[in-house]
C-alpha positions as CSV (number, residue, x, y, z in Angstrom):
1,X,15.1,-13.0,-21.5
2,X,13.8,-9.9,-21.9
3,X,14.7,-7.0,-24.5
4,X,12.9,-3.1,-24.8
5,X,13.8,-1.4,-28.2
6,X,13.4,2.4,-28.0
7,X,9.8,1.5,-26.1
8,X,8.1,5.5,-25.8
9,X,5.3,6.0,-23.5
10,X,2.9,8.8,-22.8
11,X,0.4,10.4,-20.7
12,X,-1.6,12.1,-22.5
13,X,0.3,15.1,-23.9
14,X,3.4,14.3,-21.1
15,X,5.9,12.0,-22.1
16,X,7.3,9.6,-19.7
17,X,9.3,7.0,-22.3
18,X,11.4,8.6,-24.9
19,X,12.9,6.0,-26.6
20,X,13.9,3.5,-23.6
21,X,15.9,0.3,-24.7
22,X,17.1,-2.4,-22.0
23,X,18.5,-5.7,-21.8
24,X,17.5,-8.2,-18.9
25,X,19.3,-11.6,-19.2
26,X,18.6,-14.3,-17.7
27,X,19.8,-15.0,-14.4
28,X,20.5,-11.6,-13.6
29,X,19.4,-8.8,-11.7
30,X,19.5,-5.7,-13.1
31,X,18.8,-2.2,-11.5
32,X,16.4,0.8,-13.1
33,X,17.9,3.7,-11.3
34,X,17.0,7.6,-11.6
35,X,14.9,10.6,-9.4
36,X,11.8,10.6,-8.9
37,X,9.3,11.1,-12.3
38,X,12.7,9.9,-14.4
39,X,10.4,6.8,-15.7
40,X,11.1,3.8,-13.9
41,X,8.0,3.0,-13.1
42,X,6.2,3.6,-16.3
43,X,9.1,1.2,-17.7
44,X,7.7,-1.3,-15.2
45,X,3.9,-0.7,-16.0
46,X,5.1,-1.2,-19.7
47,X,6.4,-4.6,-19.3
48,X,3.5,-5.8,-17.2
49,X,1.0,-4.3,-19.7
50,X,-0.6,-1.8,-17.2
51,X,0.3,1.2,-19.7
52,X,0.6,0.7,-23.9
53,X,3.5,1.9,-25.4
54,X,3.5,4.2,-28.0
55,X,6.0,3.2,-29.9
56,X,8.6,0.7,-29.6
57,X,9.2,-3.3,-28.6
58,X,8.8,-5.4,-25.9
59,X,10.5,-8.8,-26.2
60,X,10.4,-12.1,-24.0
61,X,11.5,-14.6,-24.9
62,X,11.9,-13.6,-28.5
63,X,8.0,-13.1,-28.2
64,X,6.9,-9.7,-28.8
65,X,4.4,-8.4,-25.7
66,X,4.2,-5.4,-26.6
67,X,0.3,-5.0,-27.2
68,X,-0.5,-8.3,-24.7
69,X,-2.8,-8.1,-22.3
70,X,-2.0,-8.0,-18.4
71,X,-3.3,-11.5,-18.0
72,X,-1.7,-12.9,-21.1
73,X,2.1,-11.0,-19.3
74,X,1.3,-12.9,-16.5
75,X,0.9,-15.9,-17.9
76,X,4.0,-15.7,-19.9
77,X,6.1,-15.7,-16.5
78,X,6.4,-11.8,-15.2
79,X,5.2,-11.3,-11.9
80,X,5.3,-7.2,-10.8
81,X,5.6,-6.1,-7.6
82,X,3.9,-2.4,-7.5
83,X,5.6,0.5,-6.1
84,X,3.4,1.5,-2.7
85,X,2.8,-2.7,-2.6
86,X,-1.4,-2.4,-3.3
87,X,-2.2,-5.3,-1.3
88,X,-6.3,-6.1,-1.1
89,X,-6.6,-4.1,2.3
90,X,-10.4,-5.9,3.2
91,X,-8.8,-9.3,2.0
92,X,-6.6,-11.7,4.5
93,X,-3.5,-12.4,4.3
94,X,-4.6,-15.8,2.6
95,X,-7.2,-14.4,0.1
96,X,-4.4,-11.6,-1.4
97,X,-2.2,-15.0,-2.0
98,X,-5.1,-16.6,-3.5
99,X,-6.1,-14.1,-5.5
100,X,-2.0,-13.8,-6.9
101,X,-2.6,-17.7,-8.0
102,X,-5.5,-17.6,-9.4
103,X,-4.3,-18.1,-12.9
104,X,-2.5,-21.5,-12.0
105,X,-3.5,-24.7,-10.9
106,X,-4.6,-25.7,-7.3
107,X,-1.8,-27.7,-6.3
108,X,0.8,-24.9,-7.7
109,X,-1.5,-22.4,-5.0
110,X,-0.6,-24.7,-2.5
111,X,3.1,-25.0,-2.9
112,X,2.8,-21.2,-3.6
113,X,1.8,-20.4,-0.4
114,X,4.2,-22.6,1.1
115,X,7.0,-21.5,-0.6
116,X,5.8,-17.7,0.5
117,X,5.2,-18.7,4.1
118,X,9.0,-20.3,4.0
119,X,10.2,-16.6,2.9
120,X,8.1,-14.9,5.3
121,X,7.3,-16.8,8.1
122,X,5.5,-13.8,10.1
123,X,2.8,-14.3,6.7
124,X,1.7,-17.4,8.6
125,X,1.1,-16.0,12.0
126,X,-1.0,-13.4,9.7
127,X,-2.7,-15.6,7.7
128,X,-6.3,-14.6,8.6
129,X,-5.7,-11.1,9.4
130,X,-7.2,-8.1,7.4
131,X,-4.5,-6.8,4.8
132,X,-5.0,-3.5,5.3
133,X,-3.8,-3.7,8.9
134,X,-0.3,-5.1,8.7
135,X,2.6,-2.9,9.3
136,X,4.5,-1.8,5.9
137,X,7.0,-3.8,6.1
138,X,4.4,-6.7,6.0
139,X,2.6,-5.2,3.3
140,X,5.7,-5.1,1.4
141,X,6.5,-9.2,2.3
142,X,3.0,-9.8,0.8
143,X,3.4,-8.0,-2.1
144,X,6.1,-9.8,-3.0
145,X,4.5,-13.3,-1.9
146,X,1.7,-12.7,-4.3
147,X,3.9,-12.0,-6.7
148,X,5.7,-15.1,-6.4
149,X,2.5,-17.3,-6.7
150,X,2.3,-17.8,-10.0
151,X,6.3,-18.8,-10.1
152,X,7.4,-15.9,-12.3
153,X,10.2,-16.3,-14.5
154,X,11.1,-12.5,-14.3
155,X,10.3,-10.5,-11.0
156,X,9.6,-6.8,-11.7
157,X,10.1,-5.0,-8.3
158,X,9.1,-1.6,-8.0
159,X,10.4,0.3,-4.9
160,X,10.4,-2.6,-2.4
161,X,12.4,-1.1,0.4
162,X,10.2,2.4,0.4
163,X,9.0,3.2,3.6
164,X,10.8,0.7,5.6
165,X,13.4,0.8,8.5
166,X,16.7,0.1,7.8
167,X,16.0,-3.6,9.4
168,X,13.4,-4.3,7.2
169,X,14.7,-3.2,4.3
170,X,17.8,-5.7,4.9
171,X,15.0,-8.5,5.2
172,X,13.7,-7.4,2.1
173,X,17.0,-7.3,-0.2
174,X,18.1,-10.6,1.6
175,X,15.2,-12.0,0.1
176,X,15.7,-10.5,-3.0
177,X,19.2,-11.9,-3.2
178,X,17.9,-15.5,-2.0
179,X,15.3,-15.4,-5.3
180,X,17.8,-14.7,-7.9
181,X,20.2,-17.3,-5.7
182,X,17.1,-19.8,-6.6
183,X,16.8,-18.8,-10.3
184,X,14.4,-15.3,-10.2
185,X,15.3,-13.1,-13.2
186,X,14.9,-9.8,-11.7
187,X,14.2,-6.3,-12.5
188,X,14.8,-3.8,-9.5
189,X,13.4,-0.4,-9.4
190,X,15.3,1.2,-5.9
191,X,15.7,5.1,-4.8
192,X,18.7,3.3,-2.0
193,X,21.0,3.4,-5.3
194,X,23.8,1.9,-2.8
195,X,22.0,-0.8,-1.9
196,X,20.3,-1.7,-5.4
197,X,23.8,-1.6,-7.3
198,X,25.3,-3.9,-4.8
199,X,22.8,-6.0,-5.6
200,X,23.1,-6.1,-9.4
201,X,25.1,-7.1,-12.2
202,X,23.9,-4.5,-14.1
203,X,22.5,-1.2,-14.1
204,X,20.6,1.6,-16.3
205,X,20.0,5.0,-15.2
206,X,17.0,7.2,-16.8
207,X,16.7,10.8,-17.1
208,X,14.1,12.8,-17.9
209,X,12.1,9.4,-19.7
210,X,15.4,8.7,-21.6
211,X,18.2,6.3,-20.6
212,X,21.5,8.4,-20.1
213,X,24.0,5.5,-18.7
214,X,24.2,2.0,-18.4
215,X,26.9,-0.8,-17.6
216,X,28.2,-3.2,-15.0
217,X,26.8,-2.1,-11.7
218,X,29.9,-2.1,-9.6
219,X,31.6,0.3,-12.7
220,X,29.0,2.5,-12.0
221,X,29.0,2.2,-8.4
222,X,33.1,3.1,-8.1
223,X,32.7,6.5,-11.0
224,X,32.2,9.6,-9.0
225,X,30.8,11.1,-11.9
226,X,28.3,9.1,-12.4
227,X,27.4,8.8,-8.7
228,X,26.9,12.6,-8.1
229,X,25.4,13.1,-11.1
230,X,23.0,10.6,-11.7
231,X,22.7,8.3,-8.3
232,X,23.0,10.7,-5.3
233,X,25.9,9.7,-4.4
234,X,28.5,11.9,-2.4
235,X,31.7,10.6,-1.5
236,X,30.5,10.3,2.2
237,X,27.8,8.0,0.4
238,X,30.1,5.4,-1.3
239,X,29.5,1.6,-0.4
């Protein structure tokens, strides 16, 4: 589904990409692991056209996206999910879904929000309340519910379990499962290393903007090399 051939990107003079090349099939989930400022999210912002790449390819579909516009990504079926969730804080509940749909048709609005109100029930209870006042954990559930309105084909999720209790993180990556179970590509982003390679078929680990490991994610999971080095993973840690 989708395919990034030695995709570069930079900040100014500061390289984040050097050279990044993935493969997201589809049907799967595959996890973007690495520390903080390793490039995971700029991979993200690359796919979803938020930041240009330098150099490189971005592929869906056997389209190239690399120089599309946001809107045009969207449209194509990739729905992103930001790290730090950037809901509409002065828009309800309702208007943050509305405003995820607004490239589709009416009655795909409407079954959007009913599909999201089936995965997060508490959404309806908060349907008229200000954004910017739910807990994180709601924040998080709407993120991801606007997300969904436009029916992606390929979910780009970016962090979704930072900041929340152990409970509501669980909620979160039971969701996450119960998407891909009803045909979600996805593309996971997760510090919890443990938890995102439990989830996945695959993994890649960057370093530094460059990609220093890949492979099935349980492989990657049991090699205590790999988890100390890479995933910060002790031997206490292992799953």
């Amino acid at each position: 589904m989708l395919v990034l051939d030695a995709v570069s990107v930079a900040y100014g003079k500061r390289r984040a990409l050097d050279g990044v090349s993935l493969v997201v099939r589809t049907g799967e989930i595959v996890s973007l692991l690495g520390a903080n400022g390793s490039g995971k999210s700029s991979t993200l912002r690359a796919i979803s056209g938020l930041v240009r790449a330098g150099a490189g390819r971005i592929v869906l579909d056997g389209r190239d996206i690399t120089r599309a516009a946001p809107e045009a990504i969207v449209a194509a079926g990739i729905g992103h999910v930001p790290e730090g969730r950037e809901v509409f804080p002065e828009f309800t509940v309702r208007e943050n879904l509305l405003v995820g749909g607004h490239t589709v048709s009416r009655a795909a609005v409407a079954d959007g929000i009913e599909r999201a109100l089936g995965l997060f029930p508490v959404l309806g209870q908060r349907a008229g309340q200000l954004a910017g006042t739910l807990s994180g954990g709601e924040q998080q559930m709407l993120a991801i519910a606007r997300a969904l309105m436009v029916r992606p084909r390929l979910l780009l999720l970016d962090e979704p379990s930072l900041g929340l209790s152990p409970r509501l993180a669980r909620e979160i990556f039971g969701v996450i499962a119960r998407l891909n179970a009803e045909g979600t590509t996805i593309l996971l982003v997760e510090q919890n290393a443990r938890r995102a390679l439990a989830l996945a078929s695959r993994a890649y680990v960057l370093e530094t903007g460059r990609m220093v490991v890949d492979g099935p994610a349980a492989a990657l999971a049991a090699d205590p090399r790999i988890r100390a080095a890479y995933l910060g993973l002790g031997e206490a840690a292992a799953p």
